[in-house]
C-alpha positions in Angstrom: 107.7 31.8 -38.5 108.1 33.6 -35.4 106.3 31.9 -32.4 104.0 35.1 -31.5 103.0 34.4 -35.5 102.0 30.7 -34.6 98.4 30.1 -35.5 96.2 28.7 -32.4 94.9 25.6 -32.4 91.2 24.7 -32.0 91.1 22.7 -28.6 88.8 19.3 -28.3 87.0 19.0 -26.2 89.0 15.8 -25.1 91.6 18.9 -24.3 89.4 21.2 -22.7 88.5 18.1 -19.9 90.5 18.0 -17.1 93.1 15.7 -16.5 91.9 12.1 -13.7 92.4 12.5 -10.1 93.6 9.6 -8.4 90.5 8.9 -5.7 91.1 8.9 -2.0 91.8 5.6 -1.5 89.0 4.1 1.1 90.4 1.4 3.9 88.1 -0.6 5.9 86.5 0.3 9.1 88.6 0.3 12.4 88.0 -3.2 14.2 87.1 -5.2 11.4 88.8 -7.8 9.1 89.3 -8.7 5.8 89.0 -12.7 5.4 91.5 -13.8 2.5 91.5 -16.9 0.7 94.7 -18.5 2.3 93.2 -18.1 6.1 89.7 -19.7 4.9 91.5 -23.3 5.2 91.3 -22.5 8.9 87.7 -21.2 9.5 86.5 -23.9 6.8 88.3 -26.1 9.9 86.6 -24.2 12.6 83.3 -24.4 10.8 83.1 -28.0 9.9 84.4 -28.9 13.5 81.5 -26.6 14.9 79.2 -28.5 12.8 80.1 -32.1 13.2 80.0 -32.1 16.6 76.5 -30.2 16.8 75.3 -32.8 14.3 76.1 -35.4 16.1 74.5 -34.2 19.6 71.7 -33.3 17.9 72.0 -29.7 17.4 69.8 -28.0 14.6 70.9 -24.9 12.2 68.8 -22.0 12.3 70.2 -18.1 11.5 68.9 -15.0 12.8 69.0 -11.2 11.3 71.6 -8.9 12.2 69.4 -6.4 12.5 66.9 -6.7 15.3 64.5 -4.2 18.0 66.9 -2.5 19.9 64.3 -3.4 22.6 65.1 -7.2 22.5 68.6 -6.5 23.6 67.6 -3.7 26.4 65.5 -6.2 28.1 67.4 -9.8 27.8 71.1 -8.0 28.8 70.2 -5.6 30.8 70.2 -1.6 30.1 73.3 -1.6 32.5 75.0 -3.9 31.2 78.6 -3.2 29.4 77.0 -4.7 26.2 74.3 -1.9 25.9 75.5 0.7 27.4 79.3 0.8 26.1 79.5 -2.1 23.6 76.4 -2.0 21.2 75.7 -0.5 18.0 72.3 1.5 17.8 70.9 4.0 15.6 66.9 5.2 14.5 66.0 4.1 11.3 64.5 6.3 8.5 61.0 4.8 10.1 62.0 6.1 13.4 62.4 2.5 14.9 65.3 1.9 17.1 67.8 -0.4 15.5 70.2 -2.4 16.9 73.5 -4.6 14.9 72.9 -8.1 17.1 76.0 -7.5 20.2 75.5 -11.4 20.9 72.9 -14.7 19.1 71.0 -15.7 22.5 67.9 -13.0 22.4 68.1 -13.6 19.0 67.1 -17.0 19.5 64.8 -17.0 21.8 62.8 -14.2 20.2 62.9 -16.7 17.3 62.1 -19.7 19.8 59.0 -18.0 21.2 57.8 -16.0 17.9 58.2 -19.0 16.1 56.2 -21.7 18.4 58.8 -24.0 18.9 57.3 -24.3 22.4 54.9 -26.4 20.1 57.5 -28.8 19.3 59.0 -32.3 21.1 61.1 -30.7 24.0 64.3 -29.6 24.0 64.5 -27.6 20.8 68.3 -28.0 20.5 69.3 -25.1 18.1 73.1 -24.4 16.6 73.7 -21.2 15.0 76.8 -19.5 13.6 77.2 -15.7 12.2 78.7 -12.4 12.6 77.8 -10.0 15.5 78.8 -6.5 16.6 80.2 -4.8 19.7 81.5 -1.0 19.2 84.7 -2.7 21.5 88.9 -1.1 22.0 89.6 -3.5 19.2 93.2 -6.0 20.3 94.4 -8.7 19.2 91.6 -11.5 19.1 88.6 -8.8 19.8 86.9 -6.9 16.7 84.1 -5.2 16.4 82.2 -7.4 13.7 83.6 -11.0 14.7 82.2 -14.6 14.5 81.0 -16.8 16.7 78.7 -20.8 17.0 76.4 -20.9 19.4 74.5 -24.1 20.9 71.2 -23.3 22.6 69.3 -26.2 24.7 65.6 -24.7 24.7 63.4 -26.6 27.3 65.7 -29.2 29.6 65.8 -28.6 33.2 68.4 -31.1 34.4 71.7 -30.5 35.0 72.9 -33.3 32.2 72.1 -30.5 29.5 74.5 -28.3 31.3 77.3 -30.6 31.2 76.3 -31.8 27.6 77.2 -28.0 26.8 80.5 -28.2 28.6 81.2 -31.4 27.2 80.8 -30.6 23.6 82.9 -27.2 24.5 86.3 -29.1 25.6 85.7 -31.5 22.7 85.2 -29.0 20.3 89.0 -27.9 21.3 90.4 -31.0 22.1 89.9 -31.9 18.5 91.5 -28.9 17.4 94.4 -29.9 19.6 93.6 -26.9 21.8 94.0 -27.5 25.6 91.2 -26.3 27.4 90.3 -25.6 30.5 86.9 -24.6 32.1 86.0 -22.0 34.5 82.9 -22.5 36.3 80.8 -20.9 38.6 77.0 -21.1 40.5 75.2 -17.8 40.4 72.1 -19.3 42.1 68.5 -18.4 41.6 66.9 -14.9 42.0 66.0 -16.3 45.7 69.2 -17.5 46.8 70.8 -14.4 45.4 69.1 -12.0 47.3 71.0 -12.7 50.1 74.1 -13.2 48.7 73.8 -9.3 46.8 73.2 -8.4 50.6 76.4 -9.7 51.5 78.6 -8.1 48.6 76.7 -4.8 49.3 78.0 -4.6 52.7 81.4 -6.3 52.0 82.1 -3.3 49.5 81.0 -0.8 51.7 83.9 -2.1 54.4 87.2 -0.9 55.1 86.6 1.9 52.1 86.9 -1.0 49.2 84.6 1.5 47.6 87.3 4.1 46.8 89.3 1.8 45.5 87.0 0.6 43.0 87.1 1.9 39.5 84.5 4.8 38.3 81.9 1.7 36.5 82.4 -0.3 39.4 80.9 2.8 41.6 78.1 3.0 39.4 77.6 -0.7 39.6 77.6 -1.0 43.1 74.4 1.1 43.1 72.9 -0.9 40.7 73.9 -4.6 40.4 76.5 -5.8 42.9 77.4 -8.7 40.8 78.4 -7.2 37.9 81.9 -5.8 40.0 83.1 -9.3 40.2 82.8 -9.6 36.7 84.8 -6.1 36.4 88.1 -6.3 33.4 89.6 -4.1 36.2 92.7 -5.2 38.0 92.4 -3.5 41.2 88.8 -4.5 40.8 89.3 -7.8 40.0 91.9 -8.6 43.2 89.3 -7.2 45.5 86.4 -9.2 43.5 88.5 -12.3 44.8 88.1 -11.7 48.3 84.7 -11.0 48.1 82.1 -13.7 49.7 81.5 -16.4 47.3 78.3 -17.0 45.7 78.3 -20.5 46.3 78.4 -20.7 49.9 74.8 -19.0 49.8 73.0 -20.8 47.2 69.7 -22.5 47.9 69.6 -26.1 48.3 68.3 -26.6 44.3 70.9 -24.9 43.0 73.6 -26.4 45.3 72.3 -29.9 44.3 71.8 -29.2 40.7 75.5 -27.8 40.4 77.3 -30.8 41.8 75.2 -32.6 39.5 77.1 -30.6 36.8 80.3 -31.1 38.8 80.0 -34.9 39.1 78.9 -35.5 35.5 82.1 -33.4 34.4 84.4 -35.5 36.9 83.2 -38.6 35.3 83.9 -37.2 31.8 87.3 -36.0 32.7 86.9 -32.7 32.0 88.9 -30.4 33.7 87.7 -27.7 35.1 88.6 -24.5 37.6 86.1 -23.5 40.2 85.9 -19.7 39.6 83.9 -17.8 42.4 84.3 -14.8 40.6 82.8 -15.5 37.1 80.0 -14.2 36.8 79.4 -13.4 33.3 78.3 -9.9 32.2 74.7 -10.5 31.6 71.2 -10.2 33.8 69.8 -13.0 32.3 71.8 -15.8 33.6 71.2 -18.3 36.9 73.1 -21.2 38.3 75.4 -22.7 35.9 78.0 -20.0 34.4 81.1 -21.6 32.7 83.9 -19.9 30.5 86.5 -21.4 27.7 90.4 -20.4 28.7 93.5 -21.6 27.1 95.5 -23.8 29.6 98.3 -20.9 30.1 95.3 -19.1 31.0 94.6 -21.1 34.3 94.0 -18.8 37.4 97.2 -19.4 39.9 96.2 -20.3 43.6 95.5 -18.0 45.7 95.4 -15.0 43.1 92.7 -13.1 40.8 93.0 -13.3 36.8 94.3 -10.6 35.6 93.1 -8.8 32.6 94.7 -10.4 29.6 93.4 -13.8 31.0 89.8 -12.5 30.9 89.5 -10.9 27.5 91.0 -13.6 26.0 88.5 -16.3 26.7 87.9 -18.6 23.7 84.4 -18.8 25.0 81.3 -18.6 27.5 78.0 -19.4 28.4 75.2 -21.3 30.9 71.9 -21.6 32.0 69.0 -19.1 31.6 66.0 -20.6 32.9 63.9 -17.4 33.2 64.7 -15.8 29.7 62.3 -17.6 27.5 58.9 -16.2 30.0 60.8 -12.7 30.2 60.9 -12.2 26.4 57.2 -12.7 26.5 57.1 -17.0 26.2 56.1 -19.7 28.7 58.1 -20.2 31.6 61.1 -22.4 30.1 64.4 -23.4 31.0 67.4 -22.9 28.8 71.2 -23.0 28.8 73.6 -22.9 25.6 76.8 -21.2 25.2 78.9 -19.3 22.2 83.0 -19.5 21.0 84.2 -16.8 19.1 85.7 -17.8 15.9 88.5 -15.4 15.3 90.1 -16.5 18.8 89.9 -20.2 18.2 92.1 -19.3 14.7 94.2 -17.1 16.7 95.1 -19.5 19.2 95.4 -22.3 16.2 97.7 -20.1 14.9 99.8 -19.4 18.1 100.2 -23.0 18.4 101.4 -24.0 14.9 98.7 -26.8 14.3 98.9 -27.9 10.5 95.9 -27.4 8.8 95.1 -29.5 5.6 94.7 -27.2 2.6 91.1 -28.2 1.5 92.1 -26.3 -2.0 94.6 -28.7 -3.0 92.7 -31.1 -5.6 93.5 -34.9 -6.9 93.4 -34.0 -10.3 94.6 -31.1 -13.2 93.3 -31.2 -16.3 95.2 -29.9 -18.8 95.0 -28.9 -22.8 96.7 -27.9 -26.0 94.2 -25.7 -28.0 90.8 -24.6 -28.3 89.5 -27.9 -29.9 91.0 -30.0 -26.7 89.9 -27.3 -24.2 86.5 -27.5 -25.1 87.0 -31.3 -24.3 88.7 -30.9 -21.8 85.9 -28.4 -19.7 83.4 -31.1 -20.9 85.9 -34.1 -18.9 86.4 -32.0 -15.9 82.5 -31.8 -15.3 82.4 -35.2 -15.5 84.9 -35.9 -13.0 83.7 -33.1 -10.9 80.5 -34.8 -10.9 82.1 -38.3 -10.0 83.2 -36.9 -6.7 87.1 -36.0 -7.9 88.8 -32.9 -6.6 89.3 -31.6 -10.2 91.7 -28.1 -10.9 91.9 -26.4 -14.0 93.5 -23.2 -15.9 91.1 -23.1 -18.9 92.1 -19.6 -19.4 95.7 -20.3 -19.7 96.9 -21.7 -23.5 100.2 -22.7 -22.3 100.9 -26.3 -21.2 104.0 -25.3 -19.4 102.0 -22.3 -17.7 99.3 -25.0 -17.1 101.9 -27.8 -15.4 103.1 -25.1 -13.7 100.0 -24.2 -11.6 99.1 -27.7 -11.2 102.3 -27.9 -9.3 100.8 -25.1 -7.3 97.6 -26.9 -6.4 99.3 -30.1 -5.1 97.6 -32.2 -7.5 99.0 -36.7 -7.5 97.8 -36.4 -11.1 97.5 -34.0 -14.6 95.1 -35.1 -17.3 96.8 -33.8 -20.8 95.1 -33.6 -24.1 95.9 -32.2 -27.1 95.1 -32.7 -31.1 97.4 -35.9 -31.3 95.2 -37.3 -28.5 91.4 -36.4 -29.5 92.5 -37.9 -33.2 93.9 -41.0 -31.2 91.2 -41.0 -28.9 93.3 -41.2 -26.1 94.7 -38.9 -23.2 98.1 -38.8 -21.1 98.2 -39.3 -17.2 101.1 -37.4 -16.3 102.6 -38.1 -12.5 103.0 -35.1 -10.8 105.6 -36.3 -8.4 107.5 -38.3 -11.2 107.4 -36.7 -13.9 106.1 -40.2 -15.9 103.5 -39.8 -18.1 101.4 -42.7 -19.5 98.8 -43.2 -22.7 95.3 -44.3 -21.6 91.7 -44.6 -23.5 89.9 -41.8 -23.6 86.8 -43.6 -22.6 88.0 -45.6 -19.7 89.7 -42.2 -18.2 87.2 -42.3 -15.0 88.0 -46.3 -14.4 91.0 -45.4 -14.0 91.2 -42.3 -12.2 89.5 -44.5 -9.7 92.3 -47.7 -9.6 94.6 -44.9 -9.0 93.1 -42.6 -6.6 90.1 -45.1 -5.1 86.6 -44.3 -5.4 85.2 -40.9 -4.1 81.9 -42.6 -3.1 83.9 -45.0 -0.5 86.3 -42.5 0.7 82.9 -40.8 2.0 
């Protein structure tokens, strides 16, 4: 038949629809990070680390929302500050509230502190938190815009001991991650005694024309809080921030006492430290002690500023707010704590090549030939599980040679095999994962000896 003769087909309507797009594939946002299973052997490190020591210096959890008054972070920071006016993430809600994503954990915590009537409770409130914040940051190597971070927060101690308990558990925190440390510390007096020192950097900037050399923030800084220019990321800022007057040649005789208190109780703990007259810290609420975290390469040279890199690369900060608590709208109460950010500490880890033990790896595989023994089999690994074993499995996999083969993978000492020969026996093999050897044993008198072999789970915690 001639094709114009062809008859037409009726179309489905299976024809009729058109044909699947491929979708625009969506990536995540700029400055933010996956976390895959293979790098949560080092923040389960980190995290446990973080939480042992707190523990043990008698640090409480608590947690905060990420979302809080864009208010609380206006007033404790400062509305000059880099944090709010550059940094933070802010929007009006569908109520017309102001929002704001938490930029740092500290007014977090003393909004909780105060809200909360902690005041109410045996002094200090010693508080350990650890969570995600947000800062709309140039993200770099080490710096995101959603990162993690563990903050300790001594709420209601005065004396200078809770300052250098900080700073202590800081360096110790690292030094058990066989990170070297070093701590940069600085005085930034009361409001009293820094009075006159602002008078002093006001007219120091305004000599010899330092103030056209400074950058366009630092201009608008000078006008409105002196301090904040030797806190400046700036290099041409930061190498005229070092010849600026020090702070601590014009603190009041409290704060001069109550720092080489700090100073002493640090020399008798060996904790090395840098005396940094230009750190500052970036935020309104702090007074006298101020301390950061930097790598040892990180150590300022004699004689010369830090330059940038050095700066934004600290593994951590903090000091003492004494005012905060009765600004946010509590009794007058002092306070110092400090926070690490996570993702630097695993960076650095990293850089250094420090083996980490894989938490995943197990003691134990339990393996089966059919439905009948994996049913068993599921029912034995709860036991052991139970017991305190690092058990593995594959009960998805019917293959014993597939099954052996991820065992392998897990770095398990020992794979439990059972098959139909084994329930009709009532037995089960104990195969050596390094040798190859495999060995009969009673079913029932599995967990005995799982433990002759491996030792008790109970004593090895």
């Amino acid at each position: 038949m001639p094709k114009f003769f062809k008859k037409k087909e009726n179309k489905t309507a299976d024809d009729k629809a058109p044909k699947a797009r491929r979708m625009r594939f969506i990536s995540r946002l700029r400055g933010t990070k996956d976390i895959l299973p293979d790098e949560y052997k080092y923040w389960n490190l980190v995290i446990k680390k973080a939480a042992e020591l707190s523990r043990s210096y008698g640090f409480r959890r608590m947690d905060t929302p990420v979302l809080e008054n864009l208010e609380l972070y206006e007033r404790s920071s400062g509305r000059s500050s880099d944090i709010v006016v550059k940094e933070m993430f802010s929007f009006v809600d569908k109520n017309g509230e102001k929002i704001a994503l938490r930029p740092e954990a500290t007014p977090g915590i003393v909004r909780s502190y105060i809200e909360h009537g902690m005041f109410n409770l045996p002094q200090p409130v010693k508080l350990f938190w650890l969570g995600p914040v947000f800062r709309h940051d140039k993200p770099q190597a080490g710096r995101f815009r959603q990162f993690n971070q563990f903050n300790l927060e001594n709420i209601g101690e005065a004396s200078p001991v809770a300052d250098a308990e900080l700073i202590a558990i800081t360096y110790y925190f690292f030094r058990e991650l066989q990170l070297e440390v070093i701590i940069q510390i600085n005085s930034v007096g009361c409001p009293s005694c820094r009075k006159d020192y602002l008078t002093k950097l006001d007219n120091f900037y305004k000599e010899r024309g330092r103030r056209a050399k400074l950058c366009n923030d630092c201009k608008k800084r000078l006008m409105k809080n002196p301090l904040r220019l030797l806190d400046c990321k700036e290099k041409k800022c930061q190498e005229i921030a070092f010849e600026a007057p020090q702070i601590v040649d014009s603190l009041c005789e409290d704060c001069r006492n109550h720092f080489i208190k700090v100073l002493e109780y640090l020399d008798e703990l060996n904790i090395p430290y840098n005396l940094n007259s230009t750190l500052v810290r970036g935020l309104d609420y702090y007074n006298r002690t101020v301390f950061e975290i930097w790598p040892v390469s990180a150590e300022i040279p004699a004689g010369k500023p830090a330059d940038e890199p050095l700066r934004q690369n600290a593994l951590g900060g903090g000091g003492r707010y004494d005012g905060l608590v009765e600004y946010m709208g509590g009794r007058p109460t002092p306070a110092c704590g400090f926070g690490i950010g996570i993702e630097r500490v695993i960076l650095k880890i990293k850089e250094k090549n420090i083996p980490i033990k894989d938490e995943e790896k197990g003691d134990l595989f339990l393996a089966h030939l059919g439905d009948p023994a994996r049913r068993k089999i599921m029912i034995l690994f709860e036991e052991l599980r139970k017991n305190g074993f690092k058990v593995r499995q594959a009960f998805t996999k019917d293959s014993l040679k597939g099954q052996l083969e991820t065992a392998n993978q897990t770095g398990v000492k020992y794979t439990l095999i059972l098959g139909q020969k084994e329930i009709m026996d009532g037995t089960i093999l104990i195969r050596d994962m390094e040798s190859g050897i495999q060995e009969i044993v009673d079913y029932k008198k599995i967990v005995a000896e799982i433990e002759k072999r491996l030792g008790s789970p109970s004593k090895k915690t």
